[in-house]
C-alpha positions in Angstrom: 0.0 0.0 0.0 2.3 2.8 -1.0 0.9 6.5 0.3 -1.7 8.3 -1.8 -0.2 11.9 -1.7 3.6 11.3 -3.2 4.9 11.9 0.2 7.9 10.0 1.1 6.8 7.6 4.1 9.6 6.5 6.8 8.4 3.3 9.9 11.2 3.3 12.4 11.1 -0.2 14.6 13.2 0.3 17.2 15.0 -2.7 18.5 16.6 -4.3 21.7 17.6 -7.7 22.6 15.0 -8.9 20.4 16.5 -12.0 19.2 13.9 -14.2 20.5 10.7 -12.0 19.9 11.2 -10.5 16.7 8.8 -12.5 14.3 10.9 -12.7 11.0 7.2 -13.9 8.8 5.2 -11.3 10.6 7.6 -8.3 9.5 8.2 -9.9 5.8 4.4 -9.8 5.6 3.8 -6.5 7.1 6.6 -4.7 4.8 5.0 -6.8 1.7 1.8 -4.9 2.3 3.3 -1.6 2.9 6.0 -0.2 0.6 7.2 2.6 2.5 10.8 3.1 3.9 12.0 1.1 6.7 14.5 1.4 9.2 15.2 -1.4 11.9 17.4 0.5 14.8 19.5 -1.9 16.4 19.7 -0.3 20.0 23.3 -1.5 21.4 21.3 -5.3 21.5 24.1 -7.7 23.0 22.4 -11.2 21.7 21.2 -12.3 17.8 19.4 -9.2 17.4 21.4 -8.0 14.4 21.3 -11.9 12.9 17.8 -11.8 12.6 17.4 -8.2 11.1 19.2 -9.3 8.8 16.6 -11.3 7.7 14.2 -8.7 6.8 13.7 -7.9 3.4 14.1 -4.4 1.9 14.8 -2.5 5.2 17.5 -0.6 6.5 19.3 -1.3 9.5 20.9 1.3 12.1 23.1 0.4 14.6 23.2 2.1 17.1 27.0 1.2 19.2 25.3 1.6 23.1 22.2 1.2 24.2 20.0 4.4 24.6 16.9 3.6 25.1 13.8 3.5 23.2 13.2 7.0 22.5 16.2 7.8 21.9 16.4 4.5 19.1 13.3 6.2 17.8 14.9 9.7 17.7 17.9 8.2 16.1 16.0 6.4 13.3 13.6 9.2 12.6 16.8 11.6 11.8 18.6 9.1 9.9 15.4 9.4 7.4 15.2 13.1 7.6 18.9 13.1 6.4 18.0 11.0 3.8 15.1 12.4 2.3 15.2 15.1 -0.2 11.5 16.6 0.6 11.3 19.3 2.7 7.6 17.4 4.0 7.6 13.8 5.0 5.3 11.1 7.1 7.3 9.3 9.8 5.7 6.9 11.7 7.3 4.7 14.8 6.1 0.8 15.5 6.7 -1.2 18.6 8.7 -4.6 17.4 7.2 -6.8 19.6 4.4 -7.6 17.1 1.8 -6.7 19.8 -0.5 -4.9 16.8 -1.8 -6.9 13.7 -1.2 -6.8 10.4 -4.8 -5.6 9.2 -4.7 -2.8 11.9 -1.3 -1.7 10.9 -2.6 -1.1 7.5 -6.5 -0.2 8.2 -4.6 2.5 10.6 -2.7 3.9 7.6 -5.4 4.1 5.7 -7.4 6.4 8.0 -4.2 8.3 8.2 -4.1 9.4 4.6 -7.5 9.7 4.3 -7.7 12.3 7.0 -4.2 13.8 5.9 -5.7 14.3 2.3 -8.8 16.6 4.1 -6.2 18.1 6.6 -8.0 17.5 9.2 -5.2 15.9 11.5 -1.1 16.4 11.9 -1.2 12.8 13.4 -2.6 9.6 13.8 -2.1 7.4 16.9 -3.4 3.8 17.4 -5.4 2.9 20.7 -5.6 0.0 22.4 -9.3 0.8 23.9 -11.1 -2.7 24.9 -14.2 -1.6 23.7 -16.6 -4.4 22.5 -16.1 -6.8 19.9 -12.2 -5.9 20.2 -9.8 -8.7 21.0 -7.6 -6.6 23.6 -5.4 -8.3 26.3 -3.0 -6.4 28.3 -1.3 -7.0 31.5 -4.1 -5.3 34.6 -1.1 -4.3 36.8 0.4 -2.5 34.3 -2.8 -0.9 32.5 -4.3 0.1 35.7 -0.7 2.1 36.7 -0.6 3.4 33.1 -4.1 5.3 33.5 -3.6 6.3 36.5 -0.5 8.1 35.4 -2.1 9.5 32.2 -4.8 10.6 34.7 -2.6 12.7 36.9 -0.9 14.1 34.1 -3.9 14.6 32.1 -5.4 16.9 35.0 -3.3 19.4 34.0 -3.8 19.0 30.4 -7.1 18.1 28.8 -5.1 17.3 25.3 -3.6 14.6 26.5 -4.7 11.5 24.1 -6.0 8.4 26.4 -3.3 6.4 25.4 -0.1 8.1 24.6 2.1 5.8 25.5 1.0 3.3 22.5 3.6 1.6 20.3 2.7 3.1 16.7 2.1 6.2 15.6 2.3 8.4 12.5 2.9 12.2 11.9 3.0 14.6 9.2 5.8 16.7 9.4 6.6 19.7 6.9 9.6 21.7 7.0 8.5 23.9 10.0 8.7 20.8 12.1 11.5 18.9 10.9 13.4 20.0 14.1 10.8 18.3 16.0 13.1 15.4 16.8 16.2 17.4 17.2 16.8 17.6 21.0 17.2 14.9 22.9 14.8 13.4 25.0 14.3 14.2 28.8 12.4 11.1 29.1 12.3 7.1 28.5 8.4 6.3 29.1 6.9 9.8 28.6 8.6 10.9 25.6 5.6 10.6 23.7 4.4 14.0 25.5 7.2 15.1 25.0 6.2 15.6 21.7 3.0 17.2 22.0 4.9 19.6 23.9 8.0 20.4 21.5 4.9 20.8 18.5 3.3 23.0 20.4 6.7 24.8 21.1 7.8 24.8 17.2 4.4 25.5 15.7 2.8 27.9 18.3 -0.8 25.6 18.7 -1.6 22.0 20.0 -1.0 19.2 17.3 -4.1 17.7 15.8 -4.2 13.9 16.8 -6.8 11.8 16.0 -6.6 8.5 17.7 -7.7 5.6 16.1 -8.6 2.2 18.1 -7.1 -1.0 17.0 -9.4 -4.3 16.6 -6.5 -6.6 18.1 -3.7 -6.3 20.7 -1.8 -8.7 22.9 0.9 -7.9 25.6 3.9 -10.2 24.3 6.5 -11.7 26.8 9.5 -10.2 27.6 8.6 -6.5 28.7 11.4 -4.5 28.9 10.2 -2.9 32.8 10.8 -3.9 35.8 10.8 -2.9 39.5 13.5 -1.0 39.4 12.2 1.4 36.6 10.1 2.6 38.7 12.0 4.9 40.2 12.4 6.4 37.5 9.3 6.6 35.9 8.7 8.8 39.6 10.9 11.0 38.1 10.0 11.4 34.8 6.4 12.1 35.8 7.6 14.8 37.9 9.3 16.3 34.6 6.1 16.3 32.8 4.1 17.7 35.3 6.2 20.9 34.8 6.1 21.0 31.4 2.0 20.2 31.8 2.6 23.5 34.1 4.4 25.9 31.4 2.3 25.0 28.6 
């Protein structure tokens, strides 16, 4: 499904110590359907990572030497495209590469993104993993229970905040007035995501305009990346955002 507005289209997967959950067939599938760029970002992964991205078919693979982090792996990928591309406009969108989403949502979800691009009506489109009925959603409770809570607190000081920001894919247009969007480095691991609102509200003067979309399918996969000791951190980082959420 190549984009319908000539727009060169960029997914950064960002990658870590994935040897064992990346799904070689579900990502040959899923770049079949979709003939856009894409760039694997090998974060600093210490096992097979890098032996089974090489796998893929017609990506690109950035290695990163350390490990950074997600958002900075994302950050990292999404510049390496805007250094390649000769536009001055672009899509970038960002995947998780744990194959939590499915393939038709993937695709259904780009499809509303173009549609809604084409009628400006949106900047952005992220995914949602709302368990409404007739959806097949299955998250860990612990987790999704600490995660709204969080969005709760921080939403109370902003009413823009999306209901889940903290989702795995996500795709933005980006002209030349926000190309710098993803030029600083990010303050935070888990909240980076609002980060972003923030720095687009920064650059362009008003709010971005997000529509969320919600996806028929997700599944937590094994193997999360958190753990107790994060924690602390994540303390910290909320603090951080609460500021910004103050100076808006």
């Amino acid at each position: 499904m190549p984009d319908p507005t000539g727009l060169s289209t960029y997914v950064v997967v960002p990658c870590y110590n994935e040897e064992h959950r990346l799904n070689i067939d579900y990502w040959n599938n899923l770049i079949g359907r979709l003939d856009y760029h894409w760039i694997f970002v090998n974060d600093g992964s210490t096992d097979g990572t890098r032996s089974k991205l090489a796998q893929l078919k017609n990506v690109r693979v950035l290695d990163l030497e350390n490990n950074v982090g997600k958002a900075e792996a994302i950050r990292a990928g999404i510049n390496h495209a805007i250094q390649w591309e000769t536009k001055s406009e672009l899509v970038i969108s960002y995947l998780d590469s744990d194959g939590a989403f499915g393939l038709d949502d993937i695709e259904r979800i780009f499809k509303v993104f173009w549609s809604k691009l084409e009628k400006t009506e949106i900047e952005a489109v992220w995914a949602s993993r709302v368990a409404l009925a007739g959806r097949n959603i299955s998250r860990s409770s612990s987790r999704h229970y600490l995660s709204r809570v969080i969005i709760s607190i921080i939403g109370g000081f902003d009413r823009h905040i999306p209901y889940d920001p903290q989702t795995g894919f996500k795709i933005f247009y980006l002209n030349k007035k926000m190309l710098p969007l993803f030029g600083e480095k990010f303050r935070t691991r888990w909240f980076f995501d609002i980060e972003i609102i923030r720095r687009w509200q920064r650059l362009k003067g008003n709010k971005i305009e997000i529509w969320e979309e919600p996806v028929d399918y997700w599944s937590d996969v094994k193997g999360s990346k958190v753990n107790k000791f994060q924690y602390f951190r994540i303390i910290r980082e909320i603090l951080y955002i609460l500021t910004l959420s103050a100076k808006k």
